[in-house]
C-alpha positions in Angstrom: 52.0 44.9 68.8 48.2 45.6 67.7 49.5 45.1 63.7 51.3 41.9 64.7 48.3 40.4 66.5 46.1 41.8 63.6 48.3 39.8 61.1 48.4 36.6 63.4 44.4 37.0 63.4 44.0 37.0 59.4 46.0 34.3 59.3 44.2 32.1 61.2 41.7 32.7 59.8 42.9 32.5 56.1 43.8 29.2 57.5 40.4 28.1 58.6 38.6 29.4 55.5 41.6 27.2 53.3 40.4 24.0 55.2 36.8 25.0 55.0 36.0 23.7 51.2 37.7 19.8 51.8 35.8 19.9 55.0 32.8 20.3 52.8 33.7 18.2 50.2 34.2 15.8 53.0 30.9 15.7 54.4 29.7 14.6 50.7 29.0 11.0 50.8 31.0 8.6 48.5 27.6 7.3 46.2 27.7 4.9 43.4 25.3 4.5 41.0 24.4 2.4 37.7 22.1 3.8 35.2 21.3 1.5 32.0 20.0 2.9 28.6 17.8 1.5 26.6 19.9 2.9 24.0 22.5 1.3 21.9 26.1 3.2 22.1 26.3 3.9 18.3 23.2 6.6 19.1 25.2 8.6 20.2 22.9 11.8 20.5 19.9 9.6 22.8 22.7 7.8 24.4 24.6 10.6 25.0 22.7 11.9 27.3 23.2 9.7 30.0 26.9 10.3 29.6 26.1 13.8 29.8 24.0 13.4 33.1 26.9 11.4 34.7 29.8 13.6 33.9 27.7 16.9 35.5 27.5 15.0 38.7 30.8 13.9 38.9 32.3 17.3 37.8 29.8 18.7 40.3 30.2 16.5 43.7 34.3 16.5 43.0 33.4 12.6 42.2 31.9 12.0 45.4 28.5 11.0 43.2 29.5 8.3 40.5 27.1 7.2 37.9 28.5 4.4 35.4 26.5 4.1 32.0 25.3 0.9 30.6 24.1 0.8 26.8 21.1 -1.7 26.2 21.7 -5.0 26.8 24.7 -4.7 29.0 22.9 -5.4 32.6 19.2 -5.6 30.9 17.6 -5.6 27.4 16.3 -1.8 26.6 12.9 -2.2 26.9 13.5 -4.0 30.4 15.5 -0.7 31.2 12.2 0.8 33.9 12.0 -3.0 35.1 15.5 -2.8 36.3 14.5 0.5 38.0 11.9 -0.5 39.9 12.8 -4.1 41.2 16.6 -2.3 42.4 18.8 -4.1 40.0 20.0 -0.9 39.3 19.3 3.2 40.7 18.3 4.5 37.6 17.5 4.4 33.7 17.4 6.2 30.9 14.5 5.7 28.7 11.5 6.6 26.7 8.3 6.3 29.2 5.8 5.0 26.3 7.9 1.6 25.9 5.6 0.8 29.2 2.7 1.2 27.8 1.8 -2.9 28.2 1.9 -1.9 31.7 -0.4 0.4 31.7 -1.7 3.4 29.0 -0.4 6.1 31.0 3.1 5.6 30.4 2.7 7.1 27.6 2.4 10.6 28.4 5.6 10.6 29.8 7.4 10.1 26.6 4.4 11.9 23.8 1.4 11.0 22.7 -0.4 11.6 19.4 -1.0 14.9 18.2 0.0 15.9 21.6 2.4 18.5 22.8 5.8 19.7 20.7 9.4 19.6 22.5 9.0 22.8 23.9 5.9 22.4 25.5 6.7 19.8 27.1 9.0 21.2 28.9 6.6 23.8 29.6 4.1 21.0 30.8 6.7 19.0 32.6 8.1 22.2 34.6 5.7 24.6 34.9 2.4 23.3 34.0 2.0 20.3 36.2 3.1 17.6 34.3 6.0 16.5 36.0 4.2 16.2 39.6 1.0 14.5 38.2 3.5 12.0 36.2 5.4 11.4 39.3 2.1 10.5 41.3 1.4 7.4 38.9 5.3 6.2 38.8 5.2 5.7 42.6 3.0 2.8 42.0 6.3 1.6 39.9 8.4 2.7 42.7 10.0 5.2 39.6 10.9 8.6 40.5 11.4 10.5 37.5 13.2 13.7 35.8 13.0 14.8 31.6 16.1 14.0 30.4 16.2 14.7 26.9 13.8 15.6 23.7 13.8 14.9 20.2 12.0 17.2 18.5 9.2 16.2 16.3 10.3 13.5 14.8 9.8 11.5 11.2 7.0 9.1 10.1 8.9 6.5 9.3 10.5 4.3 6.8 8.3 2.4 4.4 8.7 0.1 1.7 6.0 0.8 -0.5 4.3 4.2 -0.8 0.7 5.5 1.8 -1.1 7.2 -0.6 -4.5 6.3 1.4 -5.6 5.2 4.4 -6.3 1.7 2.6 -2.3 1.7 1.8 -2.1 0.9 5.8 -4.2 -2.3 5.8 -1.8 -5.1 6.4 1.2 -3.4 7.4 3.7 -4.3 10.2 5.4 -1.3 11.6 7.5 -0.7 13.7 6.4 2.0 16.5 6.8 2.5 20.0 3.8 3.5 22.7 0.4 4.7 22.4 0.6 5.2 18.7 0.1 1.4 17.4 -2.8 1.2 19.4 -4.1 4.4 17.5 -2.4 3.0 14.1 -4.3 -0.8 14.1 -7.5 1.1 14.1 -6.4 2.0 10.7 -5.1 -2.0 9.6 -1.5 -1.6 10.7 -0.2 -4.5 12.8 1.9 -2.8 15.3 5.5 -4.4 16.6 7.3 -3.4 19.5 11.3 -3.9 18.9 14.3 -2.2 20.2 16.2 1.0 18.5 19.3 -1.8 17.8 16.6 -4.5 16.5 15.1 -2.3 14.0 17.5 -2.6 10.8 17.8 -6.6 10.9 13.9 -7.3 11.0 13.4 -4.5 8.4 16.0 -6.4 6.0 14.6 -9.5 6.6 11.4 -8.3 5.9 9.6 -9.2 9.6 8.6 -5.9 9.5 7.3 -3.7 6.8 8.2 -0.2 7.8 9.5 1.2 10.9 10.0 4.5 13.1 12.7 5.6 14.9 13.2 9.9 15.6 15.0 11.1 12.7 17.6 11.8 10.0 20.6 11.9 12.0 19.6 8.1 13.5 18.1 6.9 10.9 20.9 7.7 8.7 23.3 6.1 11.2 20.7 3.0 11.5 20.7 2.9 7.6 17.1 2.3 7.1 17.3 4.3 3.7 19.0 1.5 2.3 16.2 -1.2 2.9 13.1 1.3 2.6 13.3 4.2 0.3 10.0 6.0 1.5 11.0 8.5 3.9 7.1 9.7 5.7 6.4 13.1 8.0 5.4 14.1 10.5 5.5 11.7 13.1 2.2 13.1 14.4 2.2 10.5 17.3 5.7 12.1 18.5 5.3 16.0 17.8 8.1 16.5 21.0 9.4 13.0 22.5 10.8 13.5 25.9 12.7 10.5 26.9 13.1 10.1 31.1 15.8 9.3 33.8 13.8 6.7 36.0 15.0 6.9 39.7 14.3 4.1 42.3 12.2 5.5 44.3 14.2 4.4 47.5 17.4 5.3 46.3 16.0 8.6 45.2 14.6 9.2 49.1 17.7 8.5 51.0 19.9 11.1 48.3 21.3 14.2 50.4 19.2 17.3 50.0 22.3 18.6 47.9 22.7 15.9 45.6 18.6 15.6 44.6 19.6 19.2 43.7 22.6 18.4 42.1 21.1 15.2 40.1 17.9 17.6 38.9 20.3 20.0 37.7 22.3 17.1 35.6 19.3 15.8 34.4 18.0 19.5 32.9 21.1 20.1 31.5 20.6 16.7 29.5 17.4 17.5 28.4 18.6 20.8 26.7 21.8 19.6 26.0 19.8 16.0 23.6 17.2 18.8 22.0 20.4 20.7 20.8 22.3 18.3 19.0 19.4 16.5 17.1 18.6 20.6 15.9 22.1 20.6 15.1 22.8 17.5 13.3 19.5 16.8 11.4 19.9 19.3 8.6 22.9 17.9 7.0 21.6 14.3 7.5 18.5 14.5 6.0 20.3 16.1 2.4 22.4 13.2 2.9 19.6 11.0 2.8 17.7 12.6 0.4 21.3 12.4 -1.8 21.2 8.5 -1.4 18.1 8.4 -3.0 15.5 8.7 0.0 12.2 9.6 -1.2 10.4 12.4 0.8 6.9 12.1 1.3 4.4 13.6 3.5 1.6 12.2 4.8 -1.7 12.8 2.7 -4.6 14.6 4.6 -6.5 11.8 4.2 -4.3 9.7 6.1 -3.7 12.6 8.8 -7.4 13.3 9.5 -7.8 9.4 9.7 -5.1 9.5 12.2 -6.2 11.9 13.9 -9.8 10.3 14.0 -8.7 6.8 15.5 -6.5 8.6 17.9 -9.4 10.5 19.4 -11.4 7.2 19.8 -8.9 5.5 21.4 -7.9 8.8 24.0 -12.1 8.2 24.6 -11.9 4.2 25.0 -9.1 4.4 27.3 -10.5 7.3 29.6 -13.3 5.4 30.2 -12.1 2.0 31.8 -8.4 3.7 33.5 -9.2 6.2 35.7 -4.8 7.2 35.8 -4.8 7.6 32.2 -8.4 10.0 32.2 -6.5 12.0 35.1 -3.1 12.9 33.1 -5.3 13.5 30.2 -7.8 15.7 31.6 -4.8 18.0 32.5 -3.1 17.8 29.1 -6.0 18.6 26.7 -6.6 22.3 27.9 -2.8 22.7 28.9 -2.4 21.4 24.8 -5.2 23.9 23.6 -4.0 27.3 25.3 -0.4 26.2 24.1 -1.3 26.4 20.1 -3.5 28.9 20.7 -0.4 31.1 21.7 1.4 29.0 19.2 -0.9 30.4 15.8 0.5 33.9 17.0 4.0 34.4 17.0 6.1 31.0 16.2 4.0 29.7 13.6 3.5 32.9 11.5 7.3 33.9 12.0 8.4 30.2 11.3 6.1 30.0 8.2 7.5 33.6 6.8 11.2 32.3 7.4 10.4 29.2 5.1 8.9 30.9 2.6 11.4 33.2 2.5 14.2 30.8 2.6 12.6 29.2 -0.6 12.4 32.0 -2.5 16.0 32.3 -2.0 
């Protein structure tokens, strides 16, 4: 009799713990969300990673939490991508934080600044260094709540038609570059233009634009820049680690479950790793292509580096002074930027440097 009720017993309670998981499942709320690019769909490595985002959500909430991707253009032009954000047209964005900088100067920390912090220490800054919390304090005024969502590495110095030799080479030039950096690049004569990732090829044909920057060879090559600008510049100096950004609105971000903030966070890591990886991956075998088409290599002179460098430090100085937002984030970064390359000249550089030469000699 005691084995029969024992048996009844477990099975009850096998019973209970079968309907325990769709009871929780049930409790999740059915949440749909937008979230447009400022990306075209033919990037597929920046683009991707809103597609990568959504699918970790949905996977993860048993497609209680829905997130459709827009490319550029489909609901709002790219660079209108943080607008969208913050007036509610849509929940969220993916996009690179120094298109804003119109807005104000400190947007620009939130994508990369010049000679400013590599991939990985950004990450270090945005997770564990305070970067994250100080950025999220000035996109409140934006009503943006934000999370990294991707990196490009250090990327190129762009496409130009003619060859930079000197810093007098610059005068004159319209380039294409995003954020901070044209303000630090018309110091040195370069009129700067603002156009979006799928604008790029058209105004370099037609000649609107003199030379242009994008991140590097795997987009360029699918861009095809090479074929109406053979110079091929690096480093990008003004983007040694771009981190590009989910932008939440703020009020849709408040009234998320506990356990889907969690869930969302998690998503949006994943895609930050997940971007970094496949531009490491795929850049390799696109530059030798490019280079094989005829691309000419060139770095950037010193001259033209500690020029760079120069005007960037003026204007870091000019806009401290008058924006008290931009002096805070900046304050934080210098010495966060300083400790990180002095552990930097230790260990990575001296064992990447060895693998180099030791690669070239075969």
């Amino acid at each position: 009799m005691k084995r029969r009720q024992f048996l009844k017993t477990a099975a009850v309670g096998a019973a209970a713990g079968a309907i325990a998981s769709p009871a929780i499942a049930q409790s999740m709320p059915e949440v749909k969300w937008r979230v447009t690019s400022s990306f075209p769909k033919s990037l597929d490595t920046i683009f991707g990673a809103s597609e990568v985002l959504a699918k970790a959500v949905a996977e993860a909430t048993d497609n209680k939490f829905q997130i459709q991707v827009f490319a550029a253009g489909e609901i709002v032009p790219g660079l209108q991508a943080a607008d969208a954000v913050t007036n509610g047209t849509v929940e969220m964005c993916h996009t690179a934080s120094y298109y804003y900088v119109g807005k104000d100067p400190t947007f620009a920390f939130g994508t990369a600044v010049p000679f400013g912090l590599n991939s990985r220490q950004q990450n270090a800054w945005f997770y564990h260094g305070g970067g994250q919390a100080l950025m999220n304090d000035f996109y409140k005024k934006y009503n943006i709540y934000s999370l990294p969502g991707g990196n490009t590495g250090c990327q190129m110095g762009g496409w130009f038609r003619k060859e930079i030799r000197t810093v007098a080479d610059l005068q004159g030039v319209k380039m294409r570059i995003g954020g901070f950096a044209g303000q630090v690049l018309q110091k040195l004569g370069v009129v700067p233009q603002q156009v979006a990732g799928g604008d790029i090829y058209p105004a370099l044909e037609k000649g609107t634009i003199d030379a242009a920057e994008w991140v590097g060879p795997y987009d360029d090559e699918k861009l095809g820049f090479n074929k109406v600008a053979p110079f091929y510049y690096y480093p990008g100096w003004w983007e040694g680690g771009a981190l590009l950004h989910f932008f939440i609105n703020q009020a849709k971000w408040d009234s998320l479950p506990a356990t889907y903030k969690s869930i969302l966070t998690t998503a949006a890591a994943l895609a930050n790793v997940d971007m970094q990886a496949k531009y490491d991956a795929r850049n390799p075998a696109a530059l030798k292509r490019l280079v094989g088409a005829g691309a000419q290599l060139r770095p950037f002179t010193p001259e033209v580096m500690e020029a760079c460098l120069k005007a960037a430090n003026e204007v870091y100085a000019e806009t401290a002074a008058k924006n008290a937002d931009f002096k805070k984030v900046y304050d934080a970064m210098v010495p966060f930027r300083n400790d990180q390359y002095l552990w930097w000249q230790i260990a990575e550089y001296n064992m990447d440097t060895f693998m180099i030469r030791a690669r070239a000699r075969g």
